[in-house]
C-alpha positions as CSV (number, residue, x, y, z in Angstrom):
1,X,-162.1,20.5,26.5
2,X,-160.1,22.4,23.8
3,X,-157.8,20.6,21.4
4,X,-154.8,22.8,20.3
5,X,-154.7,21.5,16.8
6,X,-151.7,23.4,15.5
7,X,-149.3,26.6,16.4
8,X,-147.0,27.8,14.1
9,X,-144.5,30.4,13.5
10,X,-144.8,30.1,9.4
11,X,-142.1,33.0,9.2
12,X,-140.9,35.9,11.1
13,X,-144.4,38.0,11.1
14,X,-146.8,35.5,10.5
15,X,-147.9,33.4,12.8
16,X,-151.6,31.5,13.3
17,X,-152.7,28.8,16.5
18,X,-156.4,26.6,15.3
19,X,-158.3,25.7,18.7
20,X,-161.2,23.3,18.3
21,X,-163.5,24.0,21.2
22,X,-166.1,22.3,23.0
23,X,-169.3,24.3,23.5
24,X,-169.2,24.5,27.2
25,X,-169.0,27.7,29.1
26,X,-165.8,26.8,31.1
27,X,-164.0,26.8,28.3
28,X,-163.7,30.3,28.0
29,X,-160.8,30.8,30.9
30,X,-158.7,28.6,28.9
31,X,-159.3,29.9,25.6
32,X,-158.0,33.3,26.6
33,X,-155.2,32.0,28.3
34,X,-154.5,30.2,24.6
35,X,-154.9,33.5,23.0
36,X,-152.7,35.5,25.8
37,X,-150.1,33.1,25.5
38,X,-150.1,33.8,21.2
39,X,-150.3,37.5,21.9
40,X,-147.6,37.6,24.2
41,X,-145.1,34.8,22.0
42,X,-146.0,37.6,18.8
43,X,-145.2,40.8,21.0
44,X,-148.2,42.1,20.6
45,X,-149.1,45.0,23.2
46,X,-151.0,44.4,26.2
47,X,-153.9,47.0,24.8
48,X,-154.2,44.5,21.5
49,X,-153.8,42.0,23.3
50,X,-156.6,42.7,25.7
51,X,-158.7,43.8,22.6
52,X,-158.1,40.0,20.9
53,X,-158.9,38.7,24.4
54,X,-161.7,40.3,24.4
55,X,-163.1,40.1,21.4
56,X,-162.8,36.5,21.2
57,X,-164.1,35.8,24.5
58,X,-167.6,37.7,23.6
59,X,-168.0,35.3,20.2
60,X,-167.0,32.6,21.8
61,X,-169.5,33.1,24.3
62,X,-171.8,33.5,21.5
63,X,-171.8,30.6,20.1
64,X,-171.4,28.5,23.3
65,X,-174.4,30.1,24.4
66,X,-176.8,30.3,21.0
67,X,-175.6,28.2,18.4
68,X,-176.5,24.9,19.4
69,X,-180.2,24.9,21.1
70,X,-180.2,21.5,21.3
71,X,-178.3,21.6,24.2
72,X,-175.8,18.3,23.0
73,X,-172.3,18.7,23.1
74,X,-171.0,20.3,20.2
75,X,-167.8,21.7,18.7
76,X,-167.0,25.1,17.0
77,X,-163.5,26.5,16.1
78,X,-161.3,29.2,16.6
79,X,-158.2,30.0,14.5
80,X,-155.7,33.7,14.8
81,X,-153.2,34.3,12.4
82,X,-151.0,37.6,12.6
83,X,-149.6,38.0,9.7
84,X,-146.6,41.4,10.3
85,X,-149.5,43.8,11.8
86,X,-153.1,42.3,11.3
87,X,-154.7,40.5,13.3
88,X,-157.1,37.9,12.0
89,X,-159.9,35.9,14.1
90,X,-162.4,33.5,12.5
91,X,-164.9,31.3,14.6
92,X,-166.7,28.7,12.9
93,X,-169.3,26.8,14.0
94,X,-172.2,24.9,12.4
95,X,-174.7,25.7,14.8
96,X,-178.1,27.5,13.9
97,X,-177.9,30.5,10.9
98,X,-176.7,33.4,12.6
99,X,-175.3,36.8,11.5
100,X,-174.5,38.8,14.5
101,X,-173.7,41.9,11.8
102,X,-177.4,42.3,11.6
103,X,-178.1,43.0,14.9
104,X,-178.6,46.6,15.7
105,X,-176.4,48.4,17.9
106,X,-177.8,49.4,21.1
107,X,-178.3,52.8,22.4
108,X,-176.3,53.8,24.5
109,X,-178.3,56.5,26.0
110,X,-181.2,54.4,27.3
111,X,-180.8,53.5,30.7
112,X,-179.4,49.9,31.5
113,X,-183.3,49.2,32.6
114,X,-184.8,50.6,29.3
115,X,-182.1,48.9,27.1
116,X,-183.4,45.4,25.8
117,X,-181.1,42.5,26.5
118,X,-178.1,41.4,24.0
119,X,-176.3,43.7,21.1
120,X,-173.3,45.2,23.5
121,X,-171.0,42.1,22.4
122,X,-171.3,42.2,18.9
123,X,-171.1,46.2,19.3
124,X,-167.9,46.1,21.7
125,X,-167.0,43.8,18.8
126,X,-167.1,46.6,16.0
127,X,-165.4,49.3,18.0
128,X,-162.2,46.9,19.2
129,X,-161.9,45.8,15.3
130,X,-161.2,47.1,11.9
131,X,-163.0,44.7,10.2
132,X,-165.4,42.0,10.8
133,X,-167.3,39.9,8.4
134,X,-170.1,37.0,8.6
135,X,-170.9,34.6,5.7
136,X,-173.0,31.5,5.8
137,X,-171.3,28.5,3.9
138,X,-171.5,24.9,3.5
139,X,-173.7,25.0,6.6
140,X,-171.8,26.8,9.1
141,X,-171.5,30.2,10.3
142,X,-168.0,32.1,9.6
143,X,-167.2,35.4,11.4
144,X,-163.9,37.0,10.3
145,X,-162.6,39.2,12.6
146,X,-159.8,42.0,11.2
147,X,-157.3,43.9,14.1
148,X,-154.8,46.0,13.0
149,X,-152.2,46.2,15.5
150,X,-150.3,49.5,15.3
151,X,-146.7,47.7,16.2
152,X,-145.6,45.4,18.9
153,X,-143.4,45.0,21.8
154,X,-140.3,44.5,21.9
155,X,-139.2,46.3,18.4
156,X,-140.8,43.6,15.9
């Protein structure tokens, strides 16, 4: 289940959408349609678009998938703002300590049966963004995520 909490059009140019998300693994399909939907009501190109899409969609797998090995039902957040031509993600979640900026990028000439398991999201991650940031704070784990969209459709 995902709970829209709040969309808003603040001003022309900046605009932001909170989703509070239940850790299960269906929820993905409908968080992208959530962030489609955003892209599309800011005009922001299909190729950002796809790259917010996607981007999201790998964290948010993430943390459905690792933050909570207890395996209850828990709840972790997603908020966008664009603000004129940055986009910003943040996921938080107070699941286990975990700062996927640590992990080391995989190489990409080992074969796909040489190449351990886990590090192409977070890496996909860091070539679709500008910026991304983890801090660890008041118990839960904050990932900032910084897209800077070159324009958008539509002449805004």
């Amino acid at each position: 289940m995902i709970s829209l909490l709040y969309v808003s059009n603040i001003s022309r140019g900046l605009s932001a959408m909170l989703l509070k998300i239940k850790t299960d693994i269906s929820e993905i399909d409908a968080i992208c349609t959530k962030l489609e939907k955003f892209c599309k009501d800011n005009n922001i190109s299909d190729d950002k678009s796809y790259d917010i899409v996607i981007i999201t969609d790998e964290m948010a797998t993430n943390v459905i998938n690792y933050a909570y090995p207890d395996g209850k039902e828990h709840w972790f957040v997603i908020e966008i703002t664009k603000d004129n031509n940055i986009v910003h993600i943040c996921l938080e979640d107070d699941g286990i300590p975990f700062d996927p900026l640590q992990k080391v990028d995989p190489n990409l000439n080992e074969s796909l049966e040489e190449r351990p398991i886990g590090g192409l999201g977070i890496y996909l991650v860091r070539q679709l963004s500008n910026t991304v940031t983890y801090r660890r704070e008041n118990g839960k784990n904050r990932l900032d995520i910084f897209i800077k969209i070159d324009g958008v459709e539509n002449g805004d």
